[in-house]
C-alpha positions in Angstrom: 172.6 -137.7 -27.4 175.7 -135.6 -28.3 175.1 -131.9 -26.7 176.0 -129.1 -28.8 178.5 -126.9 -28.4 178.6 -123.1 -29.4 181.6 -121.7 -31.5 182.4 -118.5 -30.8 184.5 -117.0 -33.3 187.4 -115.7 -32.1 190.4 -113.5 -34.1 194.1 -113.9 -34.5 195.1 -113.4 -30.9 192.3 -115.6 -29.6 190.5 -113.0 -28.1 186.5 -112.4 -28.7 186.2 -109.3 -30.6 184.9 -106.7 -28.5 181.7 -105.1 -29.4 181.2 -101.4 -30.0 178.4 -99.5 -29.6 177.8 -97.3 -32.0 177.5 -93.5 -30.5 174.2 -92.4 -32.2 172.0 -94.8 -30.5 168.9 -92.6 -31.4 166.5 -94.6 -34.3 166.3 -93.2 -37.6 163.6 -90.9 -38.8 160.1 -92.2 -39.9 158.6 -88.8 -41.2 160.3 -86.1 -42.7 158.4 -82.7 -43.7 159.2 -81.1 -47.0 157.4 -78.0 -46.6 153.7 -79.0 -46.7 154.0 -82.6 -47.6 155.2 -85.4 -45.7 157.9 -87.9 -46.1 157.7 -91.1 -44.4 160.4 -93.2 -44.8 161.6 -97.2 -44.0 158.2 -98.3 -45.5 156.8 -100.1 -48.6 154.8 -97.5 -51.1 151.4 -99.6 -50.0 152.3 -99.1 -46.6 153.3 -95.4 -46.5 150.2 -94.6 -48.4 147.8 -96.9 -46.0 149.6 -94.9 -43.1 149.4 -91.3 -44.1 145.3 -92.3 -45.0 145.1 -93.1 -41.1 147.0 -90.0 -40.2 144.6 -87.8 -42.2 141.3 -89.5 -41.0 142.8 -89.0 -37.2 143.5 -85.5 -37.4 140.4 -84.2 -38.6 
């Protein structure tokens, strides 16, 4: 049995490229207010609507 070997890509100078992070490490938004009406975002129409149901039933 042959074992595998990873490639790792490499570029012109045969270095590894190095990795950057990216400076605004913070996640992105899930709710944005427009006034009186909310904004979720990153989710499916079925899926915003299912989660703003639960978020009015909770804060009764």
């Amino acid at each position: 049995m042959k074992s595998k070997k990873l490639k790792r890509k490499m570029n012109i100078t045969g270095r590894r490229p190095s990795k950057k992070k990216a400076h605004n490490t913070d996640p992105p938004p899930l709710i944005e207010c427009d006034g009186r009406s909310l904004k979720v975002l990153g989710y499916t129409q079925s899926q915003t609507a299912s989660f703003l149901q639960i978020l009015c039933h909770l804060s009764k």
